[in-house]
N, C-alpha and C positions, 0 to 999 in steps of 0.2 A: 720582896723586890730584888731582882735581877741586879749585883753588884757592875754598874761599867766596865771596872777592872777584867772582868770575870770575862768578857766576850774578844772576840780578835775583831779588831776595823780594818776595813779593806777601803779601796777609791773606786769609785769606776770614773773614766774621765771619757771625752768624745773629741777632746785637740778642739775645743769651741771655739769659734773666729767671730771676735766681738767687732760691732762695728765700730770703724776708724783703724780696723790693723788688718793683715794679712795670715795667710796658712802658713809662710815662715817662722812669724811671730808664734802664733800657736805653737808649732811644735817646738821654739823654746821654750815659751810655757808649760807645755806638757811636761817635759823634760826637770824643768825647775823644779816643778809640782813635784813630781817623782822623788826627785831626790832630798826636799825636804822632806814629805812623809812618811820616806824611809826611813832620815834619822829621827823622825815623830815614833817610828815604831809601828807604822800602819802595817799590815802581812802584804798585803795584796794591792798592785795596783794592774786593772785593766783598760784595754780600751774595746770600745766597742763599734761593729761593722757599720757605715750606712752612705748611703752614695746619694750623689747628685743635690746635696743641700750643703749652699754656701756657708750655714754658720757652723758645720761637722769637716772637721780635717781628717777623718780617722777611716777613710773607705781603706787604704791599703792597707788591713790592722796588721799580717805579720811582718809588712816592713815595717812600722811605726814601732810594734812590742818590740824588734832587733832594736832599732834606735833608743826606746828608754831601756830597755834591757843592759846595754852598751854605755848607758848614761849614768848607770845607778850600779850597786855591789850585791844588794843580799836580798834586796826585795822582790818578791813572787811578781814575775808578769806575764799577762795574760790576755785574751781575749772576752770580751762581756757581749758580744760575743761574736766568734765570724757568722753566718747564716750559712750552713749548709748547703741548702738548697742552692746557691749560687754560685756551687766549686765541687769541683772533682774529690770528692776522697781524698783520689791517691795525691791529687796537689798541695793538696791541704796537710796530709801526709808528713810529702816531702818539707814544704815549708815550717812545720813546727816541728821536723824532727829534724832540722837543720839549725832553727832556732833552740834545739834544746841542747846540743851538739857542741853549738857558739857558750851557751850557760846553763849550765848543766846543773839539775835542781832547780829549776829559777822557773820553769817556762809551764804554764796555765793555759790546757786551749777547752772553751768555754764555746758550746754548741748551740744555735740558736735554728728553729724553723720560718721564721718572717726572712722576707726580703730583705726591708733594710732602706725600702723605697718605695720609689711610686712605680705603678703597672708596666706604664714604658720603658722605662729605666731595668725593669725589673726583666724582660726583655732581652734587653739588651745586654745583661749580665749574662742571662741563659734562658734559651729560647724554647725549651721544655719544661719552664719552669714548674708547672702544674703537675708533672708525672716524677719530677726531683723531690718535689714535698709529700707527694703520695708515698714515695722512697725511702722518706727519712730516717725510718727505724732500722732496715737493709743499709743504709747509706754510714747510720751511726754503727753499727756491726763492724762492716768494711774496715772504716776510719780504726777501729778500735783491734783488728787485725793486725793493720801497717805497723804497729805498735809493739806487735807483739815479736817472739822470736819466728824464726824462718821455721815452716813447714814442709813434710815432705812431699815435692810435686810442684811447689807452688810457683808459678811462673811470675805473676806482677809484685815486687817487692818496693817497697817505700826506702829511699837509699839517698838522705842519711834519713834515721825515721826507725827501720827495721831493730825492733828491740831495746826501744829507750823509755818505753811504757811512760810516753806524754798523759799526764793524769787529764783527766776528760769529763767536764759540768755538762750539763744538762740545765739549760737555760729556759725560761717559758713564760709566759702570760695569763697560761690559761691551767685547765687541768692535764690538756695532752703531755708536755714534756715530765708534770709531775708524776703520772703516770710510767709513762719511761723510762725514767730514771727510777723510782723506784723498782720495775721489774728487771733493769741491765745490775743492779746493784750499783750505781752513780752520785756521785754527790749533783745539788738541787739549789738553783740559783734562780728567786724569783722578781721578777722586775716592776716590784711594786713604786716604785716612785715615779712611774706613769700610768701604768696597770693595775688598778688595788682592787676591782672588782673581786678576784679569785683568790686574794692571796690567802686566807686564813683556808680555806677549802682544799686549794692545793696541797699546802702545807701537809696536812691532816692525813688527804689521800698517799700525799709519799712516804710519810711515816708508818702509815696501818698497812701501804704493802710495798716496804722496801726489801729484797732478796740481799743476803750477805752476798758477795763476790768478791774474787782475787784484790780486788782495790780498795773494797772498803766493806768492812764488818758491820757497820751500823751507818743507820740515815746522818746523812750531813746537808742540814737546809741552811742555805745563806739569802737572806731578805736585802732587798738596798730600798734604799728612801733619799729624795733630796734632805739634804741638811746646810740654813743658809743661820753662821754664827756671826754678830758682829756686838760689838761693847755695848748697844743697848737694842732694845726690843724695836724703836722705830728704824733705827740703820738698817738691821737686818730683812725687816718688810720692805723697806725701799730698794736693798739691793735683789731680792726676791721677782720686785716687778719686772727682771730681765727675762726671766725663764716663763713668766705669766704673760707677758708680751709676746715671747716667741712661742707660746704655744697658743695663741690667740692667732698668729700669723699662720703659722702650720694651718691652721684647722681653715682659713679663710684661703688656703691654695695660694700664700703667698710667704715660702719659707725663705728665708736673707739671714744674713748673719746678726749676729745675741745683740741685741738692740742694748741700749743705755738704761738705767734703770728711770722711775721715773717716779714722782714724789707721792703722786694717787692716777689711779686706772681707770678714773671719772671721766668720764668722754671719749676713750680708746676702746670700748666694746662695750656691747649690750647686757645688758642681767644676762639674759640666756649663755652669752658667749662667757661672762666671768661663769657663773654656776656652773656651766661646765667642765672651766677651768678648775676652778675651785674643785671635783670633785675631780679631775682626772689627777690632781696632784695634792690629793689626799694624805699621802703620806708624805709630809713635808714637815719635817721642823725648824723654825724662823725663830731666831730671837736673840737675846742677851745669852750670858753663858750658862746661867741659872734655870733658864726657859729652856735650853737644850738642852742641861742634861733633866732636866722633869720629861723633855718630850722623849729622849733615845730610851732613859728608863722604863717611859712607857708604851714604847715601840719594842723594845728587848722583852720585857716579859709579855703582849699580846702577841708574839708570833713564837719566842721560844727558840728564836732562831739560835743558830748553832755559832753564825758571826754574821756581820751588820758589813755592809757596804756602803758604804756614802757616795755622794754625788753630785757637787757644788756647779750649776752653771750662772758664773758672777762672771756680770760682765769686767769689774774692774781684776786685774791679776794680783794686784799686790792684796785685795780684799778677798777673793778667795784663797790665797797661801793664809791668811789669815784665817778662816772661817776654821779649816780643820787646823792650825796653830790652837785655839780654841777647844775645839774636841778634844785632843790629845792633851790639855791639858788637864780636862774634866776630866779624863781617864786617871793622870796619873793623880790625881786630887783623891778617887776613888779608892785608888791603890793603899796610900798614905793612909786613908781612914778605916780600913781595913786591918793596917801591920799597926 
């Protein structure tokens, strides 16, 4: 068995806007978050794209990563991920290589092919969208250019951006970006803590054909999963029913901000809509501290993954600083037993 100690934890966060507070309030929180699981020791903290849902504050992600970026001292921030499809390259570019510029060392820009939203919205962000996603392999090229030093001839340069070689994930759900990224030579970020249909499959495929490149010599897969820790096993299911509730709402065409958690799910949805549930958020570990590190252990050795990302959507804030409070100490607990 896979030592805790032994992996890097990362965050991915979304500026969640619980109900009874606003998008200001979030991004203190964000920010809070940040800076405690820094000094927790977390590597990485991102946020990820997605627009037009009241209970996600995170659509502008490189202004949000300047802002915890600007918040925090040594922790990696990133993107989990912008979606490509919905931005220019060379903006996208400019924007992280201005943000790498502002914190140099610091800055994660993590590549996604989804929207991020619904059709219309989606639209709205960019109205070719369906020949942008056909692009995305040419599109991540580009991006990956901007980055590099000035060539000769080259007319369109990324300024600031030109030469700061922004390290660059490959994010996915399925096998395509696994694919991908293993042929660009990429590190491989899979978003199984809503997505777990493919996650072992992907894995598999990025490691059997990952190509060495300038950036990275060997496959680097990073898995995320919710993880909801609190002082015993029924807290933490109760606090759990925020994310099971908003994704009972999602799927019913009526997304609002992270609902209050609620004591049992008895009468808020059907068997079919819980089993749903239930399986789209498969990779979830809930419980005492005991229960979580049995679960991460055995989430660390069935994927193998290279580092773990967490993902806590609690509605209450001070119970989520607490949930990875929790994690990091199961870590250094590991540590200890170890030395």
């Amino acid at each position: 068995m896979r030592q805790l100690s032994d992996i890097p934890f990362s965050v991915l966060d979304l500026a969640p806007v619980p109900e009874g507070s606003g998008v200001a309030d979030s991004f203190r929180n964000t920010v809070e978050l940040a800076r405690r699981v820094e000094a927790l020791g977390y590597r990485r903290f991102w946020l990820a794209e997605h627009h037009g849902m009241a209970g996600i504050a995170s659509s502008a992600t490189a202004v949000l990563i300047g802002h915890v970026a600007g918040g925090t001292q040594t922790i990696r921030v990133g993107s989990g991920g912008v979606m490509l499809p919905n931005h220019s390259p060379l903006v996208v570019a400019e924007q992280f290589g201005t943000l790498e510029a502002l914190y140099p060392g610091r800055i994660d820009l993590g590549l996604g092919r989804a929207p991020g939203t619904d059709q219309i919205t989606m639209r709205a962000l960019r109205r070719n969208f369906a020949a942008a996603n056909e692009d995305f392999p040419r599109d991540v090229e580009e991006l990956r250019a901007y980055f590099g030093p000035p060539r000769f001839g080259q007319t369109v340069r990324a300024v600031p951006g030109e030469g700061l070689n922004v390290p660059l994930w490959l994010l996915g759900s399925s096998l395509y970006s696994a694919r991908l990224a293993a042929e660009l030579g990429l590190p491989f970020a899979f978003a199984s803590h809503f997505a777990p249909d493919y996650l072992l499959h992907a894995l598999e495929v990025y490691r059997e054909g990952f190509r060495p490149s300038e950036e990275l010599q060997e496959p680097y897969a990073l898995a995320c999963l919710n993880v909801f820790a609190a002082e015993t096993n029924e807290e933490a299911r109760r606090l759990f029913t925020s994310l099971q509730l908003a994704f009972i709402n999602l799927r019913r065409g009526r997304p609002g901000k992270l609902p209050p958690p609620v004591e049992t799910l008895e009468g808020f949805a059907s068997e079919l809509e819980l089993a749903g549930v239930e399986h789209a958020l498969r990779y979830s570990v809930v419980g005492s501290p005991e229960t979580v590190r049995a679960g991460l252990e055995a989430f660390a050795e069935l994927t193998r993954a290279d580092e773990l990302m967490l993902t806590s959507q609690i509605h209450d804030h001070a119970a989520r600083l607490r949930s990875f409070e929790i994690v990091a100490a199961l870590r250094e607990r590991a540590a200890a037993n170890v030395s």
